[in-house]
C-alpha positions as CSV (number, residue, x, y, z in Angstrom):
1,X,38.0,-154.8,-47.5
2,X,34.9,-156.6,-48.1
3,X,32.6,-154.8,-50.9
4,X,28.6,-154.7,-50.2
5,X,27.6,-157.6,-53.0
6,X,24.2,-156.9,-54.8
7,X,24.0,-153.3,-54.1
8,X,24.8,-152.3,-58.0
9,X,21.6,-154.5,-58.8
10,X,19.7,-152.5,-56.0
11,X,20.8,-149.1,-56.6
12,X,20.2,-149.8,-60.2
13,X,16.3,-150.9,-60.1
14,X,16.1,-147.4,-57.9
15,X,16.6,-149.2,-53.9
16,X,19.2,-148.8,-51.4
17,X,19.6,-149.9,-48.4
18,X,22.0,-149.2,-45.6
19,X,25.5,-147.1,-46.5
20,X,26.9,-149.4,-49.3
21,X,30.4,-150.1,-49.8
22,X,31.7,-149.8,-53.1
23,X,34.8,-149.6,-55.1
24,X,35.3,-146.7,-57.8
25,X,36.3,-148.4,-60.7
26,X,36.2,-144.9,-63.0
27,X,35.7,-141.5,-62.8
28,X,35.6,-139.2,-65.8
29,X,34.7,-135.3,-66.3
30,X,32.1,-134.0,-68.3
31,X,32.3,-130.3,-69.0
32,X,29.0,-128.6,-68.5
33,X,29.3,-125.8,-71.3
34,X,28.7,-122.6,-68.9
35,X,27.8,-124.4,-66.0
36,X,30.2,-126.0,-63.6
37,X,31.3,-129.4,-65.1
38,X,30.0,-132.7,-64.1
39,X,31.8,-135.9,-63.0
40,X,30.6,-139.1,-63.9
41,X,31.5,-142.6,-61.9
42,X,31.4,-146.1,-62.3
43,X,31.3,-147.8,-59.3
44,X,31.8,-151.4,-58.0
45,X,30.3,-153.9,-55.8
46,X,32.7,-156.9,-56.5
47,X,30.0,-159.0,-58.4
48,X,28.8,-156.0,-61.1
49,X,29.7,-153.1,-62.2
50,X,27.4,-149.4,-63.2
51,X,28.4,-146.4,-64.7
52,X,25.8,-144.5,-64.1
53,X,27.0,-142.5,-60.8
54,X,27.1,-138.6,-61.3
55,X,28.6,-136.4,-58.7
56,X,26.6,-134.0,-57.5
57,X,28.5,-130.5,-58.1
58,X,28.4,-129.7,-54.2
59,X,30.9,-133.1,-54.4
60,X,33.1,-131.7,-57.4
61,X,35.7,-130.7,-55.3
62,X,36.7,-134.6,-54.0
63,X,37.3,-135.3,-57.4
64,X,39.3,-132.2,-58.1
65,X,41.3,-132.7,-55.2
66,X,41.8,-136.4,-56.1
67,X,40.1,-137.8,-53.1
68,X,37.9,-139.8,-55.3
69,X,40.6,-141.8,-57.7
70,X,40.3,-145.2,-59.7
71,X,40.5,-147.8,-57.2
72,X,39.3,-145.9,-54.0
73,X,36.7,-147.8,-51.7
74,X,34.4,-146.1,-50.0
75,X,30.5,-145.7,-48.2
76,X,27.5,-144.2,-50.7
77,X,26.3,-142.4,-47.5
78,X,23.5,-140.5,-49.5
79,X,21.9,-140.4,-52.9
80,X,19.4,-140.2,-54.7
81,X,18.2,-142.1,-58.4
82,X,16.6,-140.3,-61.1
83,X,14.7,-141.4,-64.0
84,X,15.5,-139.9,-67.5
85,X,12.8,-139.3,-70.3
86,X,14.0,-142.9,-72.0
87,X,13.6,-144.6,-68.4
88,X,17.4,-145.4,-67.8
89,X,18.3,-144.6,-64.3
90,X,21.0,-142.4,-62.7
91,X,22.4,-142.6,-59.1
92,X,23.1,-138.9,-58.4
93,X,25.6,-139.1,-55.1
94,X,24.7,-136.7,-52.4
95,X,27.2,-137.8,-49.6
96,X,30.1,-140.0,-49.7
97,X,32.7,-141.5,-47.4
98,X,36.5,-142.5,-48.4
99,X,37.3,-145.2,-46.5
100,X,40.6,-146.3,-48.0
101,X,42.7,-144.0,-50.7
102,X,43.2,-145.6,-54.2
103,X,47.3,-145.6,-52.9
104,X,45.9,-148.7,-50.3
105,X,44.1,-150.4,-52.1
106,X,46.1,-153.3,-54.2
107,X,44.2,-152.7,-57.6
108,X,40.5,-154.3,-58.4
109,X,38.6,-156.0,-55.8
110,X,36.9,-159.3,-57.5
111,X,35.9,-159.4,-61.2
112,X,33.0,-157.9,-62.0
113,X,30.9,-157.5,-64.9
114,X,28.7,-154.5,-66.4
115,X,25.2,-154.8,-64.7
116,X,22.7,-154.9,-67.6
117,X,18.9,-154.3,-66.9
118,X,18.5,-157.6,-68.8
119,X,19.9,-159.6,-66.0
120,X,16.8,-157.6,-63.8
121,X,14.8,-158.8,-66.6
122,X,15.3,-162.5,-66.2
123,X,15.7,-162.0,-62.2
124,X,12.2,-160.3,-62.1
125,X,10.6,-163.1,-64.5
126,X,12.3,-166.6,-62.8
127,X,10.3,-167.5,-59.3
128,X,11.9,-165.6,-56.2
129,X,12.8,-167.8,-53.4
130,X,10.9,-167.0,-49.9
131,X,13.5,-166.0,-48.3
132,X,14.9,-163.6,-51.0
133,X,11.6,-161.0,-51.7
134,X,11.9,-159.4,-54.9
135,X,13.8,-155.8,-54.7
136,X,10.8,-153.0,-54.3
137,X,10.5,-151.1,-58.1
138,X,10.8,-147.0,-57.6
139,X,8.6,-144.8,-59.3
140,X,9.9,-141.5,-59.8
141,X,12.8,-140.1,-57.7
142,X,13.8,-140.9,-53.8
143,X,16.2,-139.7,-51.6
144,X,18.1,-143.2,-49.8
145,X,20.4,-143.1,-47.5
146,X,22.3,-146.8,-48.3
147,X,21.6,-149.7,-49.0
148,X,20.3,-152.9,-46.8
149,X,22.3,-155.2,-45.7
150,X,19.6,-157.1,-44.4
151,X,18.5,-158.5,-47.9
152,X,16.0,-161.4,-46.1
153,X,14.1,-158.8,-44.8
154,X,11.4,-157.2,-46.7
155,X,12.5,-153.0,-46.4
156,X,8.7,-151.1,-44.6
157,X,7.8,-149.0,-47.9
158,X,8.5,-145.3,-47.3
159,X,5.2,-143.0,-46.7
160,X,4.4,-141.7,-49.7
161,X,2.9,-137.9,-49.2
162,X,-0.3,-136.9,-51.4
163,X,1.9,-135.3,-54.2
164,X,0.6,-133.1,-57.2
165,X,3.5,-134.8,-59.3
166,X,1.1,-137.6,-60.2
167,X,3.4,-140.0,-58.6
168,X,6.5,-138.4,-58.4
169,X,8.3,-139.1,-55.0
170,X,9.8,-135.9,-52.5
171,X,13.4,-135.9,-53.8
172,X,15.8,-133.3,-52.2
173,X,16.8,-129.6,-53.6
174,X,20.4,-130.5,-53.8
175,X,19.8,-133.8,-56.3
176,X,17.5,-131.3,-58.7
177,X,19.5,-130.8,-62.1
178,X,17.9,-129.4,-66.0
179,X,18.2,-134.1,-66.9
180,X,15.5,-134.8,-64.7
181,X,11.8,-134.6,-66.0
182,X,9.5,-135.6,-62.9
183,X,10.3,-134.6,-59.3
184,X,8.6,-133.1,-56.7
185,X,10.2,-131.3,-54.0
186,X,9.2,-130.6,-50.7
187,X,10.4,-127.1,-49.3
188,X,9.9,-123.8,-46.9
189,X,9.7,-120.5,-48.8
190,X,12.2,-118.0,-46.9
191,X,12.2,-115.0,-48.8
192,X,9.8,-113.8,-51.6
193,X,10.0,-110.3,-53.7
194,X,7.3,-107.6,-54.5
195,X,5.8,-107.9,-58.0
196,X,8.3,-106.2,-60.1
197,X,7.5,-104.6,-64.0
198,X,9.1,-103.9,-66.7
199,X,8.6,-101.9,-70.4
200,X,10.9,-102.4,-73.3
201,X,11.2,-102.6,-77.1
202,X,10.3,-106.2,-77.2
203,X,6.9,-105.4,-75.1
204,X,5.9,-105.4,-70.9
205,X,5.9,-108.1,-68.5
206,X,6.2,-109.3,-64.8
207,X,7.8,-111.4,-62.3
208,X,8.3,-112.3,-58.8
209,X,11.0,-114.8,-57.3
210,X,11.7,-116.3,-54.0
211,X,13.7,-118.7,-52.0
212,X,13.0,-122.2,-51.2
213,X,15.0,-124.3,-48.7
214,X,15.2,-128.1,-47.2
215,X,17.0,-130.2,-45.4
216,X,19.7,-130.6,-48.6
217,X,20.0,-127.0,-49.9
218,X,18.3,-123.8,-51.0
219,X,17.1,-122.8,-54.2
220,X,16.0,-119.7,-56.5
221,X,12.6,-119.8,-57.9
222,X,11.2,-116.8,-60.7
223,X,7.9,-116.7,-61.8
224,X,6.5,-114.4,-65.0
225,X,3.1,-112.9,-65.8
226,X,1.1,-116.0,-66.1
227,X,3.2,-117.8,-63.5
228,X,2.7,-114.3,-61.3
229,X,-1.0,-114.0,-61.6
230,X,-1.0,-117.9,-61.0
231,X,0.8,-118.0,-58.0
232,X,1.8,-115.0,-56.2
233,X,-0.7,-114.5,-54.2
234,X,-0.7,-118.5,-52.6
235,X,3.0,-118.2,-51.3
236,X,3.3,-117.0,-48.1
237,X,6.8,-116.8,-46.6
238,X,7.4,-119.5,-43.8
239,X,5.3,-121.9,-45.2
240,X,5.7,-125.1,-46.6
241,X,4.7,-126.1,-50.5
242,X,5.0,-129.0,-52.5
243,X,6.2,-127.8,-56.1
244,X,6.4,-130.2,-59.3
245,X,8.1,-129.7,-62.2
246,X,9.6,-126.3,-63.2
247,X,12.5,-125.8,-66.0
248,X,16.0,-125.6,-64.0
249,X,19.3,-123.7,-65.2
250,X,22.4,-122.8,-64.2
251,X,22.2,-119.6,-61.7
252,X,23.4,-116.6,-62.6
253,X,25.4,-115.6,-59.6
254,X,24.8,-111.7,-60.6
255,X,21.7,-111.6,-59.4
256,X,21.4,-114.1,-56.4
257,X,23.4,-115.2,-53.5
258,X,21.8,-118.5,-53.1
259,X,23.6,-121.1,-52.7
260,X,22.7,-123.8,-55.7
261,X,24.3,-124.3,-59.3
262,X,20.9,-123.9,-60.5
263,X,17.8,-122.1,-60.2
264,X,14.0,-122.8,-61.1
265,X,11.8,-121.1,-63.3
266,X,7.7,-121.8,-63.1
267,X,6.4,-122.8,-66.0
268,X,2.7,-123.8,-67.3
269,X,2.7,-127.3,-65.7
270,X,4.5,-126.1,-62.8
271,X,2.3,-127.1,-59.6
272,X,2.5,-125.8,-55.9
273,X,0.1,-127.2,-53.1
274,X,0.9,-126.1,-49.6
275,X,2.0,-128.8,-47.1
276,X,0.2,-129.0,-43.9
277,X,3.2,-131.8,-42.3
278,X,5.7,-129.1,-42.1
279,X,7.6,-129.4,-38.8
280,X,10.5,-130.9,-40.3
281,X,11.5,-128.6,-42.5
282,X,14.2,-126.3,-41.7
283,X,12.8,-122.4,-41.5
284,X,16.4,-121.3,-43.3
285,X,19.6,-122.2,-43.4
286,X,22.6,-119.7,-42.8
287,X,26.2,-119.5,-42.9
288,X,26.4,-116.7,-40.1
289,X,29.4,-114.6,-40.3
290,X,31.0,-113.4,-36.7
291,X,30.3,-109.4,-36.9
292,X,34.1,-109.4,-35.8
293,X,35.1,-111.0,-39.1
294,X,33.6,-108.8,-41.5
295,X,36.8,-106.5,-40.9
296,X,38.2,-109.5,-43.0
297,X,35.2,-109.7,-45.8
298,X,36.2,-108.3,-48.9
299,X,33.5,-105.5,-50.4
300,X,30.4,-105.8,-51.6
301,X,30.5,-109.7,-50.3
302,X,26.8,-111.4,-49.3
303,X,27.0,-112.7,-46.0
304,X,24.3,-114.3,-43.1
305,X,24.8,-112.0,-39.8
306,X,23.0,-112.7,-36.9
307,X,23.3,-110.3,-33.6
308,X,21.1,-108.3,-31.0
309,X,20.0,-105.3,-32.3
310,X,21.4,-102.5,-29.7
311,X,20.3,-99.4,-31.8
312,X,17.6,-98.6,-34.2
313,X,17.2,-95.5,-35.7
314,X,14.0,-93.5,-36.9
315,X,12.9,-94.1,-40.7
316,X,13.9,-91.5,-42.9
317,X,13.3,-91.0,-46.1
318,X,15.5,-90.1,-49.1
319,X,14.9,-89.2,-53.1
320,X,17.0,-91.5,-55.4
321,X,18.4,-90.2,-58.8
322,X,15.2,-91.7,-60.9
323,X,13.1,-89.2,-58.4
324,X,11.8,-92.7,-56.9
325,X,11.6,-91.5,-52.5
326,X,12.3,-94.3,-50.7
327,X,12.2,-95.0,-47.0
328,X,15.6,-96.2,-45.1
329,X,15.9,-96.8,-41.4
330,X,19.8,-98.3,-39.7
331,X,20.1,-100.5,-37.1
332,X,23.1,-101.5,-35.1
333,X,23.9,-105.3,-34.3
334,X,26.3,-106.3,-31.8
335,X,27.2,-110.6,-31.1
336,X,29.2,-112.0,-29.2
337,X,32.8,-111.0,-30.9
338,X,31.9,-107.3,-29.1
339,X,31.7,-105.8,-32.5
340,X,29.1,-103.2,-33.7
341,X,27.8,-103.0,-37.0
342,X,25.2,-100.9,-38.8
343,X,22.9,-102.7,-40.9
344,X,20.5,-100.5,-43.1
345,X,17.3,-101.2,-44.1
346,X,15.1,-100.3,-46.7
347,X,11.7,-99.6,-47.8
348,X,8.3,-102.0,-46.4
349,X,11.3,-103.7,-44.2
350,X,12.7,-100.1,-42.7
351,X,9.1,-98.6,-42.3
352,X,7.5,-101.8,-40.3
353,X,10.5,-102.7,-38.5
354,X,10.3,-102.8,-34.2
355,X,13.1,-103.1,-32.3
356,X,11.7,-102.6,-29.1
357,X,13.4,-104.9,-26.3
358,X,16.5,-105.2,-28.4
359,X,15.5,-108.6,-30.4
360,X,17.6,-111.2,-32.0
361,X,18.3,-110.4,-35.5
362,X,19.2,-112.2,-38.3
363,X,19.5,-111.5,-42.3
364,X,20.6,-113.8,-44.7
365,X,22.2,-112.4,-48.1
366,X,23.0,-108.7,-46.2
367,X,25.7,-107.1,-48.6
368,X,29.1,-105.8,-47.0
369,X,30.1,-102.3,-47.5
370,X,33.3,-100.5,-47.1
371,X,31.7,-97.3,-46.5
372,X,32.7,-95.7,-43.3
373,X,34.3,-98.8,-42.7
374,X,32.2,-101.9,-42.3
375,X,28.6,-101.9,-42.8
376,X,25.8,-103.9,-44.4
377,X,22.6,-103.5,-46.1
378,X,19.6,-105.5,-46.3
379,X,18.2,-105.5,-49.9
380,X,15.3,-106.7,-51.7
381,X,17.2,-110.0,-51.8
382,X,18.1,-110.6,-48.2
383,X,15.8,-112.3,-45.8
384,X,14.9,-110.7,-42.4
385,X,14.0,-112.8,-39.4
386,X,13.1,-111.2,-35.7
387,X,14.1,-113.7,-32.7
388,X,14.0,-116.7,-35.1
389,X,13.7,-120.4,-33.8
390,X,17.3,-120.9,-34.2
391,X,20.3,-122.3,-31.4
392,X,22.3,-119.2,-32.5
393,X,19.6,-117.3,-31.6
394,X,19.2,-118.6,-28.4
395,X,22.9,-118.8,-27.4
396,X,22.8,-115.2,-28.6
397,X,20.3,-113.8,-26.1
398,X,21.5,-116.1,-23.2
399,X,25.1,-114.8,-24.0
400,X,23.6,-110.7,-24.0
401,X,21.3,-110.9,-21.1
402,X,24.0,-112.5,-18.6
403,X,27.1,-110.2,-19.5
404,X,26.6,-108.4,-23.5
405,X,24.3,-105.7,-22.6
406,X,27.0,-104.4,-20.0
407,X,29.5,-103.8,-23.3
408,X,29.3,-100.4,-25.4
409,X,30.3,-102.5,-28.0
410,X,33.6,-101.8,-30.7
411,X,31.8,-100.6,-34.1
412,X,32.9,-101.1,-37.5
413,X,31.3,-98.4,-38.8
414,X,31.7,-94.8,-38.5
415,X,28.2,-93.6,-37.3
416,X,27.4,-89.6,-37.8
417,X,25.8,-87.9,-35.0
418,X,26.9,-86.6,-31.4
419,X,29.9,-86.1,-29.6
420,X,29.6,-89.1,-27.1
421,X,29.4,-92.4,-26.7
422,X,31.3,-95.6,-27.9
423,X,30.4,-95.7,-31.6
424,X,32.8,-94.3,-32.7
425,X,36.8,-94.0,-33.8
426,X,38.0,-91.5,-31.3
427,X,41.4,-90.3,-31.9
428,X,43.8,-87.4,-31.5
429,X,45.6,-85.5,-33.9
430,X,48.4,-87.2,-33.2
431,X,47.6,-90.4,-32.9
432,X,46.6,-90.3,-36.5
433,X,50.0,-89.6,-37.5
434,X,51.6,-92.2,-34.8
435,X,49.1,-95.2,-36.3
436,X,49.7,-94.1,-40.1
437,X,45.9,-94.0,-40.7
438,X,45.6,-93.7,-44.5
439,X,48.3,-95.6,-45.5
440,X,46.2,-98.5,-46.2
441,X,44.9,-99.8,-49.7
442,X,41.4,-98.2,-47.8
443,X,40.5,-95.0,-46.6
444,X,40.9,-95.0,-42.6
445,X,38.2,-92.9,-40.7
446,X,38.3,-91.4,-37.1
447,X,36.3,-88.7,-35.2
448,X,38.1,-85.5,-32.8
449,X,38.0,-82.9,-30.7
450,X,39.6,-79.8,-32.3
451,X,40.1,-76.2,-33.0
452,X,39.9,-74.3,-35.9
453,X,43.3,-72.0,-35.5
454,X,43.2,-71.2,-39.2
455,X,41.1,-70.8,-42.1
456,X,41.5,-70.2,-46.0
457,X,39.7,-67.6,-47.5
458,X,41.5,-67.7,-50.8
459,X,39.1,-69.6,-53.9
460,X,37.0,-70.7,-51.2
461,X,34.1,-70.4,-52.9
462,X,33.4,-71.5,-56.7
463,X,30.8,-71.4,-59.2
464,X,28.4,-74.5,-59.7
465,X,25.8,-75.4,-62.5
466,X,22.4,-74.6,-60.8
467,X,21.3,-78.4,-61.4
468,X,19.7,-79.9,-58.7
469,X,22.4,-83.2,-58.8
470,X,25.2,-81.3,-60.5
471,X,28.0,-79.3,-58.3
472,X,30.2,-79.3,-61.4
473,X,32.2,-75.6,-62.2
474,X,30.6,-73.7,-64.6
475,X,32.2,-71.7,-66.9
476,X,31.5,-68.0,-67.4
477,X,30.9,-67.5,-70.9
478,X,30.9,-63.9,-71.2
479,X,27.6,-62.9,-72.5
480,X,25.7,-63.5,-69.3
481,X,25.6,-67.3,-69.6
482,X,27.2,-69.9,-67.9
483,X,27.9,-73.2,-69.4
484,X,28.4,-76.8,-67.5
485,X,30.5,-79.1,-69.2
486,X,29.0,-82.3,-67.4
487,X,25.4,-81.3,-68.2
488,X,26.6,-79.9,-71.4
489,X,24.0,-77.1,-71.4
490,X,24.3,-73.1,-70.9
491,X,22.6,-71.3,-67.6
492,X,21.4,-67.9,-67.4
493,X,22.6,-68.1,-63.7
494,X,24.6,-70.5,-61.0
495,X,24.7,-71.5,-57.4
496,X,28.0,-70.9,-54.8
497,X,29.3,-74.0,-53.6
498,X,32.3,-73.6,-51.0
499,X,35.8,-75.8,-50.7
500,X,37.2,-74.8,-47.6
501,X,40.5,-75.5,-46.6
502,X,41.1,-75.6,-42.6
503,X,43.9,-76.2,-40.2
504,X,42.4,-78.0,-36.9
505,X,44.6,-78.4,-33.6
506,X,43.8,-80.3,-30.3
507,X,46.4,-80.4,-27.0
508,X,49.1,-82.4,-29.1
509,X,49.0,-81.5,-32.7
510,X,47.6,-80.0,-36.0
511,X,45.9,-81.1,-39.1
512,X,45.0,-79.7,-42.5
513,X,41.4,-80.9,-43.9
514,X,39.1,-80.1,-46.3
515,X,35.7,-79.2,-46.0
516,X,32.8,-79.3,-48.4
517,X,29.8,-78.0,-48.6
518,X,27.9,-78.9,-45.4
519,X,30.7,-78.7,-43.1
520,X,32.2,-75.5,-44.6
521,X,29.1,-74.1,-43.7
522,X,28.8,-75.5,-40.3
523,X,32.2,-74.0,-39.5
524,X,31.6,-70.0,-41.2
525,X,28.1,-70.1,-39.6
526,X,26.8,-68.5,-43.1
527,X,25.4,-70.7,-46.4
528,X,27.3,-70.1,-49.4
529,X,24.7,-68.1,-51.1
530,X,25.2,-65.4,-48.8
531,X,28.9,-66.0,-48.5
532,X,28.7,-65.1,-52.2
533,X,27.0,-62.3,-52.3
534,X,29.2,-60.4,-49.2
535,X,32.4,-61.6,-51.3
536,X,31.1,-59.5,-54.5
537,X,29.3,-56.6,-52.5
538,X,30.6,-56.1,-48.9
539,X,34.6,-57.2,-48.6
540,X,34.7,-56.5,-44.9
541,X,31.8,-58.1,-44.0
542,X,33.1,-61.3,-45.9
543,X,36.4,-60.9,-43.7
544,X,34.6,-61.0,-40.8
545,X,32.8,-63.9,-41.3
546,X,36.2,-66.2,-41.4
547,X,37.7,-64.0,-38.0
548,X,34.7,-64.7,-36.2
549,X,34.9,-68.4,-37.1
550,X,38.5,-69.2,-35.5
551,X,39.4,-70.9,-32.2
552,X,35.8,-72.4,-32.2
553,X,36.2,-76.2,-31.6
554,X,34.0,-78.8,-33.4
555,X,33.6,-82.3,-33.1
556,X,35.2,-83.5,-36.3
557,X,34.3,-86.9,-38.3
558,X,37.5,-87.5,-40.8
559,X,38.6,-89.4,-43.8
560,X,42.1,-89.9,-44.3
561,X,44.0,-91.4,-47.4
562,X,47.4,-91.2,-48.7
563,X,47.2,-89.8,-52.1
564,X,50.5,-88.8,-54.7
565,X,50.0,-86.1,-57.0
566,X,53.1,-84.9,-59.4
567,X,55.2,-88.1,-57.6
568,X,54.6,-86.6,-53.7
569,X,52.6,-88.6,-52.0
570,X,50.6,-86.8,-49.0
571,X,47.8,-87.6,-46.6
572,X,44.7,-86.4,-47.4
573,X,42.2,-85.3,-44.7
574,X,38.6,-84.8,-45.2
575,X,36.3,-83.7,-43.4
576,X,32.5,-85.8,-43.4
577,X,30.8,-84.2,-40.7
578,X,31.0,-81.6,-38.3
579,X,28.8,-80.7,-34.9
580,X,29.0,-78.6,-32.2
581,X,30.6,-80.4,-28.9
582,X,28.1,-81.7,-26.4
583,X,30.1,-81.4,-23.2
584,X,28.2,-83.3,-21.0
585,X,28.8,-86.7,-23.5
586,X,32.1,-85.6,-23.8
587,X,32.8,-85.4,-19.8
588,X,31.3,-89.0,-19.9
589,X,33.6,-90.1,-22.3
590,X,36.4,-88.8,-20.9
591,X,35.3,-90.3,-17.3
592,X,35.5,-93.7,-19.2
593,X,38.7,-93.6,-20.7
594,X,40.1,-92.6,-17.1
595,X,38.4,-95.6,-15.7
596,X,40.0,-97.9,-18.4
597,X,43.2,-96.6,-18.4
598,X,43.2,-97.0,-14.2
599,X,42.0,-100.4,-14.5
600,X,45.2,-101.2,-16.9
């Protein structure tokens, strides 16, 4: 195997040329304190010798794996060189090729020596030959893709774009790390937060953040209060922005899904000028997840989705516990794996979102829920994109407009709301006994037709602190006062809440479930107030109530769980939802089960 001879020299003085081959001589790990550890090589090109590769952490894993092992020869398909503070140089590799293990190759090709920058020195100084041109110096950093061959052949200097850096050369996301002092990169903003504030002990302050991608990678970028005021207002998601210099650390993963070992912060000589030549920068990169495969995702995972968005619902708004309202509006994505899922959004996003003609959707960073089975939520950090410039997007639309918009679609999550349609889990009583729903390590959920045939009267109702989030008993303490253990205060008065223990039956079996609040109250027909005050004043009346309420049928939306209690372990049904039956959706459905089962 013949080695690339004079490409240490090149790659040293910061040139490359076409895919050098080189032999790794060395490779030795460098832990990285909290960060992920580092791997430093020295490489080989038969004639010298350099040991000032690193591995880029993206890379760690050939190492790890012992793929790259003393010995090994293989092609620097992609790197980049940086310049430290006390101008030594190191080769940062992006890409490489093994192109024959360390088990093949018969020990160390040639006998090379450590390349000094002396020897550059006296090269540089001594008169150059015609027909060898001297190697091009590099300023600053570079992305090169190999090394040339061609040494006779002067390289065409690289266009160099009007840079703030004051000099420094574009150099990829994926090659920036905390050793490197100048680089500019060149990169689309994707995503960029709301101005958020905060108050403590130590005083008030600001920030903002947002996402940068290139070709090579994404990145996390957080600006505070000077940096806010400085900048905030000149990003504009979608464009593209030069940025130079910025203070890099490892990520913390808790608070971002981007993919990069480390994110920026802006500093005061931090620099960002917006970049007219923009077409060949990527608009986002994703790692889209099949909607059939999030069955498969474990909870609260981030993951890129991209589908057609089927259903939208209207914006409503809800009141969180810090008394904060804020606005929420579900959508539901089907691709091409037939699966449905239901995507919330919130806030800005839910109010000014249009999902009239049923547009491509994608969101990058969505986070996976196990609630009601599978769905996802766009938050504050997930990016948003309607019929984006993408081939999935494309394929997507070509794939629904020929044959997808003829499927109801499987969904993954249990939606609430009519009788009909294909949303939802429809089962019968027995069937959830036949498929052991429940048995699971999660709750299983499934919507039916029923019949109430019995109902529970007995400590139906119980005593709850008034407070508006509290349904916690209250004890009676005797002196017209009425004491919450949670809240840890005394009331002079309390609110009914009802726990309602049903038995259900359709054609084929029966079911005991519970029912809380809402539901309890669908069934009676009565709120619990009132329940409460015919159970102290008017027996008969209460009676009555619970007679009138049998043999009504409801349309049912269950949770099912096997629980033990005292050793005996026991399904557990209950009961989510409950609404009247809407016979003309049900008729439908029941038309298209017959149809399916004829077609069998």
């Amino acid at each position: 195997m013949k080695l690339t001879e004079g490409a240490i020299a090149a790659l040293s003085n910061g040139n490359g040329g076409n895919d050098p081959v080189l032999q790794l001589v060395n490779i030795r790990k460098i832990e990285g304190g909290n960060g992920p550890a580092r791997f430093r090589v020295m490489m080989s090109d038969g004639q010298h010798t350099l040991s000032s590769f690193m591995l880029s952490t993206q890379l760690n894993y050939l190492a790890e794996e012992s793929k790259l092992a003393p010995n090994c020869i293989c092609i620097l398909k992609k790197h980049v060189t940086n310049i430290l503070k006390d101008g030594r140089r190191v080769v940062i590799i992006l890409e490489v090729d093994v192109i024959k293990s360390a088990q093949d190759v018969q020990g160390r090709i040639g006998d090379p020596t450590p390349y000094s920058d002396g020897q550059n020195k006296v090269q540089q100084s001594a008169p150059v030959p015609a027909s060898r041109p001297p190697l091009q110096p590099q300023n600053g950093n570079e992305v090169n893709r190999g090394f040339n061959r061609d040494v006779g052949k002067k390289a065409p200097p690289l266009a160099m774009p009007s840079t703030p850096g004051g000099g420094s050369k574009v150099v990829p996301i994926a090659s920036l790390n905390p050793y490197q002092s100048k680089w500019t990169i060149r990169a689309r903003v994707t995503n960029k937060s709301s101005i958020r504030t905060w108050s403590n002990s130590r005083g008030d302050g600001k920030l903002f953040s947002m996402e940068l991608v290139d070709e090579s990678g994404e990145i996390r970028v957080t600006g505070f209060n000077q940096e806010v005021d400085k900048f905030f207002s000149l990003i504009e998601v979608g464009k593209v922005y030069y940025v130079t210099k910025g203070s890099l650390k490892i990520a913390n993963k808790q608070y971002t899904s981007v993919k990069n070992d480390y994110e920026m912060t802006l500093n005061g000589e931090t620099s960002i000028i917006p970049c007219e030549d923009s077409c060949d920068v990527p608009m986002v990169q994703c790692d889209f997840v099949s909607i059939g495969d999030l069955e498969n995702r474990d909870k609260d995972a981030i993951v890129d989705v991209i589908g057609v968005c089927k259903t939208v619902d209207e914006v409503t708004r809800l009141t969180t516990k810090s008394n904060r309202e804020v606005s929420k509006r579900t959508l539901g994505l089907m691709d091409m794996s037939g699966k449905v899922v239901s995507v919330t959004l919130w806030g800005e996003e839910a109010e000014k979102f249009d999902g009239s003609g049923q547009p491509i959707i994608a969101i990058k960073a969505a986070k996976l829920s196990d609630f009601g089975g599978r769905s996802l939520s766009a938050s504050f950090s997930s990016t948003l994109m309607i019929n984006p410039d993408i081939p999935e997007a494309y394929k997507l639309r070509g794939w629904y407009d020929k044959e997808g918009h003829a499927m109801d679609g499987m969904s993954l999550t249990e939606l609430k709301g009519g009788s009909g349609g294909g949303n939802t889990n429809w089962k019968a009583l027995a069937d959830v006994k036949n498929e052991h729903l429940g048995h699971g390590d999660k709750a299983d959920y499934f919507t039916c037709i029923a019949t109430i045939v019995y109902l529970r009267k007995e400590n139906c109702l119980y005593q709850a602190c008034p407070s508006q989030d509290c349904n916690k008993k209250v004890v009676d303490q005797q002196n017209g006062m009425f004491r919450c253990e949670k809240c840890d205060k005394e009331f002079p008065n309390f609110k009914y809440r009802l726990i309602l223990s049903a038995n259900i039956a359709d054609y084929g079996d029966n079911q005991w479930v519970t029912c809380f609040q809402e539901s309890a109250e669908a069934i009676l027909g009565q709120n619990a107030a009132y329940l409460g005050q015919l159970k102290d004043s008017n027996e008969v009346a209460f009676d009555e109530v619970f007679q009138q309420a049998n043999f009504n049928t409801f349309v049912f939306r269950n949770r099912v769980k096997l629980e033990t209690y005292n050793d005996e372990s026991r399904i557990k049904a209950t009961v989510l939802d409950v609404k009247p039956v809407d016979h003309k959706d049900y008729s439908k459905r029941l038309i298209m089960s017959i149809r399916k089962m004829a077609a069998q």
